[in-house]
C-alpha positions in Angstrom: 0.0 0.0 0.0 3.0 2.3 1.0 4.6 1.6 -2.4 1.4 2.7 -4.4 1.2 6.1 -2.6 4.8 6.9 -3.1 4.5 5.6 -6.7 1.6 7.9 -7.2 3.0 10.9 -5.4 6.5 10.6 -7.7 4.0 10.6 -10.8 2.0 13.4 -9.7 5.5 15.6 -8.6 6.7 14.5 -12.0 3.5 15.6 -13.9 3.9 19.2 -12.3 7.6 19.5 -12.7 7.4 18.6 -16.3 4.2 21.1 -17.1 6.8 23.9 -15.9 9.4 23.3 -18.7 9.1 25.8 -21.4 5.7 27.5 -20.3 5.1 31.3 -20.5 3.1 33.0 -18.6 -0.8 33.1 -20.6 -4.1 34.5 -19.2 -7.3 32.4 -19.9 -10.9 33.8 -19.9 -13.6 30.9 -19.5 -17.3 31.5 -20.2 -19.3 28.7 -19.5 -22.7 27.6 -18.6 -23.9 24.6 -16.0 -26.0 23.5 -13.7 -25.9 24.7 -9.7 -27.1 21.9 -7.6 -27.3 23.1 -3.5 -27.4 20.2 -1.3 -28.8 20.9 2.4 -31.2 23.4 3.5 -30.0 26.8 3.4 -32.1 28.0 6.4 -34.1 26.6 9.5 -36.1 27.5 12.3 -36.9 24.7 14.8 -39.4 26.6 16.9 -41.7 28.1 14.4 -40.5 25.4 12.8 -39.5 27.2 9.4 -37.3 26.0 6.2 -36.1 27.1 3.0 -34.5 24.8 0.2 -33.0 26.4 -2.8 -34.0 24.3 -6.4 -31.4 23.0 -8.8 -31.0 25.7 -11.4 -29.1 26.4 -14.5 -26.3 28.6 -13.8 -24.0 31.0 -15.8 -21.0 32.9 -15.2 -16.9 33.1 -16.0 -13.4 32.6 -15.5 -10.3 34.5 -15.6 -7.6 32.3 -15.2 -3.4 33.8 -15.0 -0.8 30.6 -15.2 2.5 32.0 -14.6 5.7 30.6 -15.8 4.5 27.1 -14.8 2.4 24.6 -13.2 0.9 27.4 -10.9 -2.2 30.4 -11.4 -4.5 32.2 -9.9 -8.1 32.4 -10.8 -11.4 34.6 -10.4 -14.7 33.5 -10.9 -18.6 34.9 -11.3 -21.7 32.5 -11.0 -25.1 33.5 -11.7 -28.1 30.9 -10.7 -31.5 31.9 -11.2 -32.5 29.5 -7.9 -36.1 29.7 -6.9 -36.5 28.9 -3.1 -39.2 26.2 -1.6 -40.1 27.2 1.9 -42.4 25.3 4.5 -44.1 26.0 7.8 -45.9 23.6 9.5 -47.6 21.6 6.4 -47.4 24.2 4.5 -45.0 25.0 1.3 -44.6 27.7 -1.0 -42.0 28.6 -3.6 -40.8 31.8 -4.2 -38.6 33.7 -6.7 -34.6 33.8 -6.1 -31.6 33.5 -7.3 -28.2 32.8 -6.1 -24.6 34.3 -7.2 -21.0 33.4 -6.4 -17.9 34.9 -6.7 -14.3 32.9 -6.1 -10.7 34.0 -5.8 -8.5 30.4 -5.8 -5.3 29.5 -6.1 -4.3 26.8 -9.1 -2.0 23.7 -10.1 -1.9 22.7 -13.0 -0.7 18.5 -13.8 0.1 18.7 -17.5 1.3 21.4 -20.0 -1.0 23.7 -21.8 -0.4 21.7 -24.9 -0.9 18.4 -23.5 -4.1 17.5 -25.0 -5.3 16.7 -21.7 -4.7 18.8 -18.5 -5.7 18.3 -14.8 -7.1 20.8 -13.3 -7.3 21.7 -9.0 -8.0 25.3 -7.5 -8.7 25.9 -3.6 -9.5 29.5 -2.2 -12.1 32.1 -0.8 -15.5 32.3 -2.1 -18.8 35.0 -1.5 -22.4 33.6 -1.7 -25.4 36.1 -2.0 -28.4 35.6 -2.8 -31.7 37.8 -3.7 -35.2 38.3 -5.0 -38.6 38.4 -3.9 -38.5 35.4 -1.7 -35.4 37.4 0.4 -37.7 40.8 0.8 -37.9 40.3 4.8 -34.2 38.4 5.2 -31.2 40.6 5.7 -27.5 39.3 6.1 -27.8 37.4 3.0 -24.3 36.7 1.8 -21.6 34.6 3.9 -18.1 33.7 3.0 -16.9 30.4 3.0 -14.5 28.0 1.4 -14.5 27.6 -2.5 -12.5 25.0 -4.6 -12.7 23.2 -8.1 -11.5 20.1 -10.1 -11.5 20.5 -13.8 -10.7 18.8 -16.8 -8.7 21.0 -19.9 -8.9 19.6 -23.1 -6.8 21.6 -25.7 -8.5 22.0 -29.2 -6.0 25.1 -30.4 -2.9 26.7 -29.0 -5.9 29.5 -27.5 -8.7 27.4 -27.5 -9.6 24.5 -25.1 -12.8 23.0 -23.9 -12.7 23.1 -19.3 -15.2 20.7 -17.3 -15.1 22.0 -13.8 -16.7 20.2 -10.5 -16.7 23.5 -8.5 -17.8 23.4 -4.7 -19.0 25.9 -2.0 -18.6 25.3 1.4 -20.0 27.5 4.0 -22.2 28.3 7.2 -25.9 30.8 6.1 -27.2 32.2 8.8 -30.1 34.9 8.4 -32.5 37.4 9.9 -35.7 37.0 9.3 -38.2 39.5 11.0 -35.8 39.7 13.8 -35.6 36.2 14.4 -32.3 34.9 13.9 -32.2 31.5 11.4 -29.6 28.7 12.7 -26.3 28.6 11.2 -26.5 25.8 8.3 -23.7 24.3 6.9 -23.8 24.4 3.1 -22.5 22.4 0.4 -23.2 24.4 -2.8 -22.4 22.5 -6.1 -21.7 23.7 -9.8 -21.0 21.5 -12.8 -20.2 23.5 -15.4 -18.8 23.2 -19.5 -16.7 26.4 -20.9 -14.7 27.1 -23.8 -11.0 28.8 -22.7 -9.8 31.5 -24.9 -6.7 32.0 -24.3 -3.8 35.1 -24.6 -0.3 34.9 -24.5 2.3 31.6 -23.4 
């Protein structure tokens, strides 16, 4: 078992080290599309008792990727979700209008070049979760930071051009007030699965 970790590792250090040979720096903008998928409750009351579920949605937004001279980036990223909310009380359940938005700031690693048709793609960082419309109308503090990280896949199609699957993941704690009850704190695990086409500048 010890020998297939350290055999992986020394593939994985050598996959990095060689995506650093004879790479520019080159700056990558991403638009893609996809499909935000929230996975718990993203507010409770126990005593009323109250709670809100945000729907799987389609989701848009962007990324501007910088790789410098290497296996190693930063990135920045927007997504839009136009999320509609499904509340209950009691036996009671009503949907509302919402929508949900995301920005990230993440640091990357690349394992394989640019030109490798094929490329590995992880990113860890900070990430800012709003959200809004008519459903939020008597909720304030509606944003929270939290924890935001991706895996992609890169497949090259030009030098500039290259098709990016991302698994992109939120991770944070909503808490609201709600006609001056305060919710509980939920822990949130806020998915995106997105396709984008890179165009890329420079390397």
């Amino acid at each position: 078992m010890s020998r297939k970790l350290v055999l992986l590792t020394s593939i994985l250090i050598l996959s990095v080290s060689t995506s650093a040979v004879s790479q520019g720096p080159k700056f990558e903008l991403t638009p893609y599309a996809g499909v935000y998928v929230p996975l718990t409750n993203v507010f409770q009351l126990v005593l009323l008792p109250i709670q809100g579920t945000h729907q799987a949605a389609v989701s848009f937004g962007g990324r501007a990727t910088f790789w410098f001279g290497g296996p190693f980036g930063l990135e920045g990223s927007f997504n839009y979700a136009p999320s509609d909310i499904t509340g209950g009380i009691l036996n009671e359940t009503v949907t509302g209008e919402a929508y949900v938005w995301a920005a990230s700031g993440r640091f990357m690693i690349r394992v394989g070049r640019l030109t490798s048709p094929v490329a590995l793609l992880l990113g860890g960082g900070i990430g800012y979760i709003g959200r809004g419309g008519e459903a939020y109308t008597d909720f304030e503090n509606n944003g929270a930071v939290g924890y935001s990280g991706t895996v992609a896949l890169r497949f090259k199609i030009t030098d500039n051009v290259a098709i990016r699957l991302d698994l992109e993941d939120y991770i944070y704690m909503s808490k609201f007030l709600f006609q001056d009850v305060e919710t509980e704190g939920q822990l949130q695990f806020d998915l995106i699965l997105a396709a984008g086409v890179s165009i890329g500048f420079g390397g």
